[in-house]
C-alpha positions in Angstrom: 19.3 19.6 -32.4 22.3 17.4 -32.2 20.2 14.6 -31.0 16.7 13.2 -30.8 15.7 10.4 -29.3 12.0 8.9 -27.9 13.3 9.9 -24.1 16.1 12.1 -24.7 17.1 15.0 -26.7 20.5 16.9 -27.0 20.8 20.7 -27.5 23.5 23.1 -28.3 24.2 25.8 -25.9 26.2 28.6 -25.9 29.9 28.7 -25.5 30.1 24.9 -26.0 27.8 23.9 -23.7 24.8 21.2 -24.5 21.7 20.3 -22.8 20.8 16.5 -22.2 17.0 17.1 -21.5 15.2 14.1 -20.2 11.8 14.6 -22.4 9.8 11.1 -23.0 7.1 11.3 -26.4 3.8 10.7 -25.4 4.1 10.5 -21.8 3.7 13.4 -18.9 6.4 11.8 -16.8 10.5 10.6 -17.7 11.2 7.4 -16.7 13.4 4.7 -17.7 12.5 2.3 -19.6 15.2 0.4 -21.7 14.9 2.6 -24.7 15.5 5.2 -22.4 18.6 3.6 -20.8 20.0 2.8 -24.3 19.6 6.6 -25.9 21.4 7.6 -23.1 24.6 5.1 -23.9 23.9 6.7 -27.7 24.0 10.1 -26.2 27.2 9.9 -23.9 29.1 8.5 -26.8 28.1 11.3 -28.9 28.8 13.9 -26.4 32.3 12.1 -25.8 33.6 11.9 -29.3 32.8 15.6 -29.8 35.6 17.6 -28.8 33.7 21.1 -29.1 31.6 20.4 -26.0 32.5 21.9 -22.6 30.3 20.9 -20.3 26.8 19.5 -20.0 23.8 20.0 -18.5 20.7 17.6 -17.5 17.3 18.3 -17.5 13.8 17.4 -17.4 11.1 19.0 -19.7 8.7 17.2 -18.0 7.1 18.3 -14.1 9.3 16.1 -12.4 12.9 15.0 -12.9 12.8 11.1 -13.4 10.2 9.0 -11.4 12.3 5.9 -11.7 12.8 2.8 -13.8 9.4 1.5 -15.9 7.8 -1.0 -13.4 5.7 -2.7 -16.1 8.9 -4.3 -18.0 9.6 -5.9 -14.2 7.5 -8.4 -15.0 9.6 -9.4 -18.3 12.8 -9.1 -16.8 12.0 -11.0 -13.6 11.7 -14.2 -15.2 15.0 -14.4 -16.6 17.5 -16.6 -14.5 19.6 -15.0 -11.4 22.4 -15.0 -13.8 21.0 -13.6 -16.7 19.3 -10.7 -14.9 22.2 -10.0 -13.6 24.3 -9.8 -16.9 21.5 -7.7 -17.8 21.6 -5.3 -14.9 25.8 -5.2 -15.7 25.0 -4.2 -19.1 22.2 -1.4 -18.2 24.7 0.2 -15.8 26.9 0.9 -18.3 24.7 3.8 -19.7 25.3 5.4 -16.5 28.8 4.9 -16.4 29.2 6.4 -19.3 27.5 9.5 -18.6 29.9 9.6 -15.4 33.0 9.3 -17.6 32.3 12.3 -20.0 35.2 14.3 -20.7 33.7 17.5 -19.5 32.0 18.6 -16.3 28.3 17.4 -15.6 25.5 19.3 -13.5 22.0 18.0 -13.3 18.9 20.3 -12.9 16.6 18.3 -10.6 12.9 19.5 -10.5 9.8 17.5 -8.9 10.8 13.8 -8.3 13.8 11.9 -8.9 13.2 8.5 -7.3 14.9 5.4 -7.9 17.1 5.6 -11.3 16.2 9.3 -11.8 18.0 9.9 -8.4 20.7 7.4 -10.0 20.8 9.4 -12.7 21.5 12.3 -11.2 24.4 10.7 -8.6 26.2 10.1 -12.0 26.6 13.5 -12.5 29.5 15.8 -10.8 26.9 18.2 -9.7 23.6 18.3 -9.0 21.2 21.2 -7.9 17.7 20.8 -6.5 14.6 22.9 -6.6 13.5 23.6 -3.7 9.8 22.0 -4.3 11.5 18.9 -5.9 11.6 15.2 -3.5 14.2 12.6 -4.2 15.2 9.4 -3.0 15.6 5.3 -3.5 13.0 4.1 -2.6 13.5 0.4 -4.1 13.0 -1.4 -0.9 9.4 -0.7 -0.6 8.9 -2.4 -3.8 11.4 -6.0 -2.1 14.2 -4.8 -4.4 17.4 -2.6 -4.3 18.8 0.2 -5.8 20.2 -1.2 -9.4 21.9 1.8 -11.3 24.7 2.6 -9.0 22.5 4.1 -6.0 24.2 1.6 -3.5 27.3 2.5 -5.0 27.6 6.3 -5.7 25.2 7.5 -3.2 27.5 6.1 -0.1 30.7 8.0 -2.2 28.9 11.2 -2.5 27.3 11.6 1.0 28.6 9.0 3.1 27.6 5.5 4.7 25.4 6.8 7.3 23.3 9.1 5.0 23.3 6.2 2.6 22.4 3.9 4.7 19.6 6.2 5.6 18.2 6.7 2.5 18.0 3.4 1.0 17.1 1.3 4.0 14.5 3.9 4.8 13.6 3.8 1.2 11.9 7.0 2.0 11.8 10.3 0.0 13.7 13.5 1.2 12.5 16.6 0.4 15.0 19.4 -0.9 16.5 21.1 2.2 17.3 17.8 3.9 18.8 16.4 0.6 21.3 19.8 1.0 21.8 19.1 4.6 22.8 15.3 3.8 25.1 16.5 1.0 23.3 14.6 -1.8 23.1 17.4 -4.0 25.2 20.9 -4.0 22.7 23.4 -4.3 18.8 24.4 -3.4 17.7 26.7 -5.6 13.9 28.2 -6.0 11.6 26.6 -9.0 11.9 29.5 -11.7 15.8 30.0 -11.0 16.7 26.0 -10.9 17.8 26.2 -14.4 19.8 29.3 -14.3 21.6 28.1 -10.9 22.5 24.9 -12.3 23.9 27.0 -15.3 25.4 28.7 -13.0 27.6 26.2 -11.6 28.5 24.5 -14.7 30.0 27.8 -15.8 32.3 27.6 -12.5 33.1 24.1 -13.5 34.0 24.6 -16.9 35.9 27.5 -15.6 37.8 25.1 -12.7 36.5 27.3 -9.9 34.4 24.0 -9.5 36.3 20.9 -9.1 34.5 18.1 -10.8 38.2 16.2 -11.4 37.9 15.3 -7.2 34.3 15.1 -7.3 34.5 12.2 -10.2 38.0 10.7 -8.6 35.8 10.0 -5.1 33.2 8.1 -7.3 35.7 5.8 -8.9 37.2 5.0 -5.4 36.2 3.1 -1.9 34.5 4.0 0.4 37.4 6.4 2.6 35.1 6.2 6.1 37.2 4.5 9.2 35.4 3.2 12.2 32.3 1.7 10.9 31.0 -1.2 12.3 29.3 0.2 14.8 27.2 2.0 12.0 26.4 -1.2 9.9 25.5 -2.9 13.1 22.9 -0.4 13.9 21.5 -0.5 10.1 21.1 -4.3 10.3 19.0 -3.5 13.5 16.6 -1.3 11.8 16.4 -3.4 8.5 15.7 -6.5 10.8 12.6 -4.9 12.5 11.2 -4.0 9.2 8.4 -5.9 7.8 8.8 -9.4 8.1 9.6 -11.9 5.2 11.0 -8.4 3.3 15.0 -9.2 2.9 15.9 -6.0 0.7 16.5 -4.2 3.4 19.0 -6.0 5.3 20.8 -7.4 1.7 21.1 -3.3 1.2 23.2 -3.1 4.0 25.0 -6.5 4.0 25.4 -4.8 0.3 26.8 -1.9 0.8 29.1 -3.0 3.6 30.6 -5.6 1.1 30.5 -3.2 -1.6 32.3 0.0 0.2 35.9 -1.0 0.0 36.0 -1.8 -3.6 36.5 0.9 -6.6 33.5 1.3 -8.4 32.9 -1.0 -11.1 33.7 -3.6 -8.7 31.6 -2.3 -6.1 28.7 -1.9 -9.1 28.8 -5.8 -10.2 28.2 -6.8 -6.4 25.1 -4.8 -6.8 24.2 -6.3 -10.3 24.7 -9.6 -8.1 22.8 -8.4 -5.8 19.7 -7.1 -7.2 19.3 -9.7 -9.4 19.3 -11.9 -6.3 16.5 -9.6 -4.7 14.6 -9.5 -7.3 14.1 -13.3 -7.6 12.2 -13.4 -4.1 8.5 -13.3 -3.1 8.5 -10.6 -1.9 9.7 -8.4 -4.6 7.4 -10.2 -6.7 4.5 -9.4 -4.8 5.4 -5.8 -3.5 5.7 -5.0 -7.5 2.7 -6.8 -8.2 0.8 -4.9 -5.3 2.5 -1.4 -7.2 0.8 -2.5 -10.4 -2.8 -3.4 -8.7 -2.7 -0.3 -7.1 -2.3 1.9 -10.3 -4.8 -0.7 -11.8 -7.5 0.3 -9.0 -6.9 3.8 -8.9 -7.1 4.3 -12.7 -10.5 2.4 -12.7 -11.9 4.6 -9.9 -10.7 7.8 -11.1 -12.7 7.0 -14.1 -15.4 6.1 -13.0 -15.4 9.2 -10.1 -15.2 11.3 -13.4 -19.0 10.3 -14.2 -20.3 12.0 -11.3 -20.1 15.4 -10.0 -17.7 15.5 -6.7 -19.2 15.5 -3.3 -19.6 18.7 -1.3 -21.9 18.3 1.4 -22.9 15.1 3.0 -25.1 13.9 5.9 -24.5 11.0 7.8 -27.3 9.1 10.3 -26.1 7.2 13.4 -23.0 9.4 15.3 -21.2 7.2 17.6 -17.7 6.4 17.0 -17.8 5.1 13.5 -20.1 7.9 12.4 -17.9 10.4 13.7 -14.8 8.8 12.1 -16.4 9.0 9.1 -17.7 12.5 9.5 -13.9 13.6 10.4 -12.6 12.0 7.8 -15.3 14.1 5.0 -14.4 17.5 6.9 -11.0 16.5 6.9 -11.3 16.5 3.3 -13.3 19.6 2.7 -16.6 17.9 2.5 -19.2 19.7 4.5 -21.3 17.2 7.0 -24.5 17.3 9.0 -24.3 14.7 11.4 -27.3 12.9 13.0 -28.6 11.1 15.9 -31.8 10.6 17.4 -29.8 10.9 21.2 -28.1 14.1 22.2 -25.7 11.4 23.9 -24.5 10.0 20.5 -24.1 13.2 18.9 -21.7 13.6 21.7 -19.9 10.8 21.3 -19.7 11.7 17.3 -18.4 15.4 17.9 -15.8 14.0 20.7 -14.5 11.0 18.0 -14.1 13.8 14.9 -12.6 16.1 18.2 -10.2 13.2 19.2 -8.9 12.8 15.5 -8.3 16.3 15.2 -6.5 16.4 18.0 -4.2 14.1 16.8 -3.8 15.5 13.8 -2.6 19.2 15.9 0.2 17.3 17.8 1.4 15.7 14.9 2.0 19.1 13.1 -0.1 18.1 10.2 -2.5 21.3 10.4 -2.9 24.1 13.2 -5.4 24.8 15.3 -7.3 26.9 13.4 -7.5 24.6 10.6 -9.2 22.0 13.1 -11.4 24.7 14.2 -12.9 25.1 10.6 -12.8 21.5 10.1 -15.2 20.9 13.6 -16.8 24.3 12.2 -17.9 22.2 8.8 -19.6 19.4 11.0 -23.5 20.3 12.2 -24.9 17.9 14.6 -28.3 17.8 15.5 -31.2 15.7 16.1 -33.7 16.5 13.2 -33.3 16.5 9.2 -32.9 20.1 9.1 -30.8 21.0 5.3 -30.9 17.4 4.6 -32.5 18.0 1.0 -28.9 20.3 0.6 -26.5 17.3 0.3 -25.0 15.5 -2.3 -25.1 12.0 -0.4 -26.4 10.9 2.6 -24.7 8.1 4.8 -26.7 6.1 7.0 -24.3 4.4 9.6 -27.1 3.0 12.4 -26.9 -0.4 14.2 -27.2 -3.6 12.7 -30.5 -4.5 13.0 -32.5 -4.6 9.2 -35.7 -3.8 10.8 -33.9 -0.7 12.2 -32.4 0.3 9.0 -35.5 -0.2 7.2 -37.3 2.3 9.3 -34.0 5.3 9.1 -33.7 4.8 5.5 -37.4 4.9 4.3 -38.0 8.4 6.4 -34.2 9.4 5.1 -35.4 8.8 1.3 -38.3 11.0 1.9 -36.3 14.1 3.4 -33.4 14.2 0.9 -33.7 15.2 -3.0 -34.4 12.8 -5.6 -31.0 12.6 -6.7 -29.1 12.7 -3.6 -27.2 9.2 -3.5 -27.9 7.2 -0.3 -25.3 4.6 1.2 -25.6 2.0 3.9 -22.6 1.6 6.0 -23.4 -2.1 6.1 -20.9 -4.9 7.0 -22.9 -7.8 7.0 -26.7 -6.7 5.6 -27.0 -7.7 1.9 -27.9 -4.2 0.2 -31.0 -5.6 -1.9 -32.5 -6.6 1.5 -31.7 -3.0 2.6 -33.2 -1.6 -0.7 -36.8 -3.2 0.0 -37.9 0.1 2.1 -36.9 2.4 -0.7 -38.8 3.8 -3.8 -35.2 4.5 -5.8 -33.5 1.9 -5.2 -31.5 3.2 -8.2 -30.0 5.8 -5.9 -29.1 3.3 -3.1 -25.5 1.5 -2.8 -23.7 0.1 0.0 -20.6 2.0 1.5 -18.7 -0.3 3.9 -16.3 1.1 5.9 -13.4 -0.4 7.9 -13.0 0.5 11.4 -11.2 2.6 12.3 -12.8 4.8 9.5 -10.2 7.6 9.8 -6.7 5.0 9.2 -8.3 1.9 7.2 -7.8 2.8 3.4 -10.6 0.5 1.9 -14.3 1.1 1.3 -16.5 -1.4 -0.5 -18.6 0.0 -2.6 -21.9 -2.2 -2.6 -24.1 -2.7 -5.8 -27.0 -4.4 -5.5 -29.0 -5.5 -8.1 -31.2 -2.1 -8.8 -28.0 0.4 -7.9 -27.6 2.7 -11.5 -24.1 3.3 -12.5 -24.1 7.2 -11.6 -24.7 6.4 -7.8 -21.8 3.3 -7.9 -19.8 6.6 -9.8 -21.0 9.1 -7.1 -19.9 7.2 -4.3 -16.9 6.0 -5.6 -15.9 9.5 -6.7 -16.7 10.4 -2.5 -14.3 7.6 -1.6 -11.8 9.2 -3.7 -12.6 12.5 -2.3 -12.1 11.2 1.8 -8.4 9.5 0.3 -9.6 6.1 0.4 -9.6 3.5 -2.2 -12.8 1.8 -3.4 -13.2 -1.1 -4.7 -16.7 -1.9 -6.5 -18.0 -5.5 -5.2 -21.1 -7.1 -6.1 -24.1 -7.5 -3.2 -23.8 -10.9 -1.3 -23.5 -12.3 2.0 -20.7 -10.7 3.6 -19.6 -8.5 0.1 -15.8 -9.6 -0.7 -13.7 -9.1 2.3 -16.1 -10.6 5.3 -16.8 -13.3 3.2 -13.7 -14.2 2.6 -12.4 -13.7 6.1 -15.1 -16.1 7.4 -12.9 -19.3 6.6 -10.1 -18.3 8.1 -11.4 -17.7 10.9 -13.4 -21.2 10.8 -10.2 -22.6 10.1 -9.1 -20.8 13.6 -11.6 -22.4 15.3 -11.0 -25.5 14.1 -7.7 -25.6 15.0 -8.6 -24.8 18.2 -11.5 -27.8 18.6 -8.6 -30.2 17.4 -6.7 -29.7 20.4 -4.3 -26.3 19.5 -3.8 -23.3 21.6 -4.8 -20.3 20.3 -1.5 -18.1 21.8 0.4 -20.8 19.8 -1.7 -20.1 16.6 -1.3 -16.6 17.3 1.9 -16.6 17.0 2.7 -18.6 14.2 0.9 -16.5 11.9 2.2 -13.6 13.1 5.6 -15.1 12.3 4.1 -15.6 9.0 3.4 -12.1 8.4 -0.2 -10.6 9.8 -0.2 -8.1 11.8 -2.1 -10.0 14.4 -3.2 -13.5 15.0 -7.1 -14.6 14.6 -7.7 -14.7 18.4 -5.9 -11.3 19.0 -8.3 -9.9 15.7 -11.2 -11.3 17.0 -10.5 -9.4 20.5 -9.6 -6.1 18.4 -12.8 -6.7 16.2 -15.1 -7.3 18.9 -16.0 -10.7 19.9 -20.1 -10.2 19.5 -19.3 -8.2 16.5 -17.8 -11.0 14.8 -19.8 -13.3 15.8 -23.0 -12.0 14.3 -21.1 -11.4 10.8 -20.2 -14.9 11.5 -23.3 -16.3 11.6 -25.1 -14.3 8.8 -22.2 -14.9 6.0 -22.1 -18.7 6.8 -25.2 -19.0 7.0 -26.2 -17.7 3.9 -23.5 -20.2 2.2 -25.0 -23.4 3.6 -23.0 -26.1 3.6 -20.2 -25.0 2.1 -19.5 -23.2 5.5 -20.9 -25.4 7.8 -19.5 -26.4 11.2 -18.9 -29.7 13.1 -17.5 -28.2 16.0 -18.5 -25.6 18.8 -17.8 -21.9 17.9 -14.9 -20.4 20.4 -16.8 -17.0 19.5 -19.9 -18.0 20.8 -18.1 -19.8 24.2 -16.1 -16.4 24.5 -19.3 -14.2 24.0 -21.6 -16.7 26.7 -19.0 -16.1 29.1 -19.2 -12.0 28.7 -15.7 -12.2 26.9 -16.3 -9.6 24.3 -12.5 -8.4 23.7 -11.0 -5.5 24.1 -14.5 -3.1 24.2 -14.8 -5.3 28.4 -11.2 -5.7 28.3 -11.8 -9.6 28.4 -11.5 -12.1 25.4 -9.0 -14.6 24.4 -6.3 -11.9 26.4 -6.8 -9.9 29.1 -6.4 -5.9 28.1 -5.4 -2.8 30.5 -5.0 0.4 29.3 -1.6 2.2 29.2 -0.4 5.6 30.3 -1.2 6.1 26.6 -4.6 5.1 26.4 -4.0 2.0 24.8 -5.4 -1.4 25.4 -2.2 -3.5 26.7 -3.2 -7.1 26.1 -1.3 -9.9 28.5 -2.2 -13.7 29.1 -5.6 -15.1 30.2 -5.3 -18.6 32.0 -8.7 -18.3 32.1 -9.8 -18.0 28.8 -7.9 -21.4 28.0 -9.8 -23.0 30.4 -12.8 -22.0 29.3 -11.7 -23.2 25.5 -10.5 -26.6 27.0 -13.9 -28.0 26.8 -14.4 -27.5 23.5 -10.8 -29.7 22.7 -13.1 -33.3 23.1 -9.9 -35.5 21.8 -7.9 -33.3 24.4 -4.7 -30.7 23.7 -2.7 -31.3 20.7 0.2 -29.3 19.1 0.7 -28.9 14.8 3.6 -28.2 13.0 3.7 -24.5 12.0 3.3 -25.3 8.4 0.4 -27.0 9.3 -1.4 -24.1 11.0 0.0 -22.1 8.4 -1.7 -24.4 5.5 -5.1 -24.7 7.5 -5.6 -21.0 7.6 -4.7 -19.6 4.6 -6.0 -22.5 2.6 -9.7 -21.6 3.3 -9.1 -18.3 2.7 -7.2 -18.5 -1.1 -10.1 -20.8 -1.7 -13.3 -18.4 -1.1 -11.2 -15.7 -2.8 -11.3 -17.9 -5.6 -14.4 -18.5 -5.3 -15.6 -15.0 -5.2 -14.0 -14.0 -8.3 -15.4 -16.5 -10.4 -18.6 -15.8 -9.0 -18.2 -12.2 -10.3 -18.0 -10.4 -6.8 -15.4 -8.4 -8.0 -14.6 -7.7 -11.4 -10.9 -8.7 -11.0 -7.9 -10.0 -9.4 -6.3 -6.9 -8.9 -9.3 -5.5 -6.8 -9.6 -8.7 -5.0 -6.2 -8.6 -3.3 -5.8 -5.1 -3.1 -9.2 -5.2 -1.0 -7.4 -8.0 1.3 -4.2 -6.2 1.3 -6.3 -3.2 2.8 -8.8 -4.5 4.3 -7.6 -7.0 6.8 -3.8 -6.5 6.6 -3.2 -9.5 4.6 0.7 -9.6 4.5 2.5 -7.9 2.2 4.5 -10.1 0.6 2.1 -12.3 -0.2 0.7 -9.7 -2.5 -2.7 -10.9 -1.7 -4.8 -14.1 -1.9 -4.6 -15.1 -5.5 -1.0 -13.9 -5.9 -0.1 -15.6 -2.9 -1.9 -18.6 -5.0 0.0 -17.8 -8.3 3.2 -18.0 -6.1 2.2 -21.2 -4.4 1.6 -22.5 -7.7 -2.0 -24.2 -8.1 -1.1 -27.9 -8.4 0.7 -27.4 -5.0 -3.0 -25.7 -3.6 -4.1 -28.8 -5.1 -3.0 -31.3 -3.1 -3.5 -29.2 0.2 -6.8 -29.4 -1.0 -6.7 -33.2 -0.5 -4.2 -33.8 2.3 -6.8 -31.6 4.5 -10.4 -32.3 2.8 -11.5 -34.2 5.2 -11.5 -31.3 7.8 -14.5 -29.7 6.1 -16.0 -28.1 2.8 -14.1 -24.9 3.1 -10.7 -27.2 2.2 -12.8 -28.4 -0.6 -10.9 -27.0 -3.7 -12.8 -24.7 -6.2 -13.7 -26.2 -9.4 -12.0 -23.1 -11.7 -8.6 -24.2 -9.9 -9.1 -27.7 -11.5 -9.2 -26.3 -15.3 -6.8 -23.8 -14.4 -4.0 -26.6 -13.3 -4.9 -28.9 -16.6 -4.3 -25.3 -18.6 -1.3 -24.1 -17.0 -2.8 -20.9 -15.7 -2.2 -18.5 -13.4 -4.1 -15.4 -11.8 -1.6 -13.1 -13.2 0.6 -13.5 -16.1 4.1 -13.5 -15.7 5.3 -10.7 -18.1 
């Protein structure tokens, strides 16, 4: 061993060869972590002032190559100054640098991923060869930051602008054969003969059959690519349409067209610049927060799905279109389902939804047609309970009605076994309320699904007050099973996500009683990031739909959630404006040559909503709209995690993030708060308290203001 290290070892080879194996203590994966970056500085020195070595090859011992830089020492490194992140950055690259500059040729072995810095590391080399099961790419933008070892710099010296360009705006991986065809690595080899290709062609370098000399010369130089601007033009078209209030794309390719007519080390302290510049924004903030919540969640529900034995057959009651969505999305998954209805109709309606998705599925190329065949093959519909005392948990997914649900669930207790789990698909129905018809409650938990079941990620997963830990486990581990992601929430009006909806969408109508136009509101927040405004939502949602969640969650919170105005909803809903399900609501909806619902203006509708505007039609500022929306909202998710709802931040915005689309780079409501800063939420609270009790500040944010406290912590 001529060097060991915590993430990096050194072997001798034969015929002066050595191997620079990637091989991090403790850990399943390589990444790069400062230690890491520093053994490699210690490594390339050693390999450089050793005059015996011929050429070098890099490895992984691990299943994948490099997944990228460590994420959790982001956090650290993000609150140093724009100047000192940068000089930090400058002094990181140098590792990489210095692996470059070796005196001998370089080939890198790349198995399973190499994404961000492992891709980095492997541009630094003069060769690199691929197995054919390994991804790679720099994918920094999805987290709001850029590439910051070199990618925007070697990758676009290696492969050219357009393929650069490609890959980092993109920020997507690239599987093996297209990484060939873009000429980002030299060779595709299979898994088991990966190291002996790479080998291979180190030999033929060592030997000078390979030219590394021109391959390392290009590196060091510009960019040698006439005609361009046409190319960067196009780039900064796609970046611009990208998610909004997310700048790393377009500073990528401002980036990169600054950067590609300087040598290298000039070309590398623009991106130190540069990235240090990115990574001082909200949204890099929050999109790395949001990385870290998500690993958070999934940790918690994968142990927690380990208590319980996995799912293999389930049942679910009520067919329509949101039981079929969820019974495609359990056959999709390999779960077995007998699916129920007391109408034949329904059960129709259920079989053509799970046929629909498939469908979908066939023309997208994700599986063939006999694949969909089996999948409709696993679903039994029928009208009785037939093998209902065979599965593992039963899903009862009827109307809204609690006399109605009392009834199903009662006779469903009685014809599964005593240890099949039961779940109520509940949005608005609290589940101890449900629980009152059963004789094990135990075995009961709510199971909330966001419709469209088959593309919404989140599932609240309800416990109420008698629900045992093994049927929170079983149906958390089912979640897991259909690819969602639950998140455990305590039983209450609304659960987390309704509830915390519910004043922001007060805050709508508000606006609108005050004399706004809801088109106008629309569209500012929709400038601010949602995917949709509240009036377009509340259309999509279902106009009596929301207004009977409405109505149950603020009504169970008193005054807290009271109204002194009329309810648009309940105008809308009088007048047979129900959204798009009539093709009437706040907009008018047609349906395309595609089958979509094409919305477009409805004079009407702001006639109709003129009578509710007593003081007559007024226009706000848009950081006043902005500010009377969101500021209800932070406030009941406040609320709801102090009140134990859920049992942390993490969960709480990832919920938000997933369930309603907050945006992005907000990160969610509380990091959105932790940005804001609370003394700033503060005085919101004041400048608009006399609008109502939902601007009426929580009494946590108080103590956390006199404390200096935030949601999150800042390292």
């Amino acid at each position: 061993m001529m060097y060991q290290g915590q993430s990096i070892r050194l072997t001798a080879l034969q015929g002066g060869r050595v191997e620079l194996c990637f091989d991090r203590q403790g850990d399943a994966i390589n990444k790069l972590d400062e230690r890491a970056v520093l053994e490699l500085a210690e490594v390339s020195a050693l390999i450089s002032s050793d005059s015996s070595i011929s050429g070098v090859l890099i490895t992984s011992a691990k299943d994948v190559f490099i997944v990228g830089a460590d994420i959790l020492e982001f956090g650290r490194l993000f609150q140093l100054s724009e100047s000192e992140l940068a000089a930090h950055n400058t002094r990181q690259n140098r590792s990489f640098t210095a692996l470059e500059e070796l005196p001998v040729p370089t080939v890198a072995a790349i198995n399973g991923f190499a994404l961000g810095g492992g891709l980095e590391t492997a541009l630094a080399a003069d060769f690199r060869v691929i197995s054919a099961q390994a991804q790679i790419g720099l994918p920094e933008v999805k987290l709001g930051l850029l590439p910051g070892y070199g990618g925007t710099v070697r990758l676009p010296r290696i492969a050219g602008l357009q393929t650069a360009l490609d890959w980092i705006v993109s920020g997507t991986p690239q599987k093996a054969e297209a990484a060939l065809e873009d000429g980002v690595v030299d060779e595709l080899a299979a898994p088991e003969s990966l190291r002996a290709a790479a080998l291979d062609l180190l030999d033929k370098a060592v030997a000078g059959t390979a030219n590394w000399h021109t391959r390392r010369e290009a590196k060091r130089s510009a960019v040698q690519e006439p005609s361009v601007e046409r190319l960067f033009a196009e780039a900064k078209k796609q970046a611009a349409n990208g998610p909004k209030h997310q700048p790393a794309a377009l500073m990528a390719v401002e980036l990169l067209e600054n950067a590609r007519l300087r040598p290298r080390d000039e070309a590398l302290a623009l991106e130190s610049t540069a990235f240090a510049r990115i990574a001082k924004t909200q949204a890099a903030a929050s999109l790395v927060r949001i990385f870290l919540n998500e690993q958070a969640v999934k940790k918690q529900s994968k142990a927690l799905a380990r208590l319980a034995q996995p799912v293999k057959r389930t049942a679910v009651l009520g067919a329509g279109i949101m039981g079929g969505g969820i019974a495609y999305t359990a056959a999709f998954n390999s779960v077995s389902v007998v699916l129920k209805d007391i109408q034949q109709k329904q059960l129709g309606l259920g079989i053509g939804e799970v046929r629909k998705q498939l469908g979908k599925q066939i023309k997208s190329g994700r599986i063939t047609q006999q694949q969909a065949d089996e999948m409709l093959a696993s679903i039994q519909s029928q009208l009785d309970y037939s093998r209902f005392n065979e599965v593992d948990i039963a899903i009862e997914a009827v109307v809204e009605d609690i006399k109605i649900k009392h009834s199903v669930l009662a006779q469903l207790e009685r014809e599964v076994g005593t240890g099949t789990v039961i779940a109520s698909n509940t949005s608005s129905l609290r589940i101890d309320d449900l629980a009152r018809s059963l004789s094990r409650p135990e075995n009961f938990a709510g199971m909330h699904f966001f419709n469209p079941v088959p593309s919404m990620p989140l599932v609240e997963v309800i416990r109420g007050t008698h629900t045992s830990d093994a049927a929170v486990a079983k149906v958390v581990g089912f979640a897991l099973t259909m690819r969602k992601t639950p998140i455990v929430v305590r039983d209450g009006a609304g659960f987390l996500v309704n509830r915390i909806i519910t004043p922001y969408m007060q805050a709508f109508g508000k606006l609108l009683a005050d004399g706004e136009d809801f088109v106008r509101i629309d569209t500012v927040m929709e400038a601010f990031g949602w995917p949709m405004g509240p009036a377009y939502l509340n259309d999509v949602i279902g106009m009596d739909t929301a207004l009977h969640v409405s109505r149950i969650i603020s009504s169970a919170f008193g005054d807290r959630m009271a109204r002194t105005w009329e309810d648009p909803l309940e105008i809308m809903v009088a007048n047979g404006r129900l959204g798009q399900k009539n093709g009437l609501g706040f907009y008018r909806y047609e349906t395309d040559p595609n089958g979509r619902p094409r919305k477009s203006p409805a004079p009407e509708a702001h006639e109709l909503l003129s009578k509710m505007q007593t003081s007559g039609p007024r226009v706000f500022g848009d950081d006043q709209i902005v500010e009377r929306m969101m500021l209800p909202l932070v406030f009941e998710a406040v609320r709801s995690l102090d009140e134990g709802v859920v049992a942390s931040a993490a969960e709480l915005d990832m919920a938000l993030l997933l369930g309603i689309g907050l945006p992005q780079y907000l990160g969610g409501a509380l990091q959105y708060a932790d940005w804001s800063g609370v003394p700033r939420l503060l005085e919101l609270s004041c400048k608009y308290r006399e609008l109502g009790p939902q601007y009426e500040a929580p009494g946590s944010l108080y103590h956390m203001a006199t404390q200096q406290k935030r949601f999150y912590p800042e390292a």
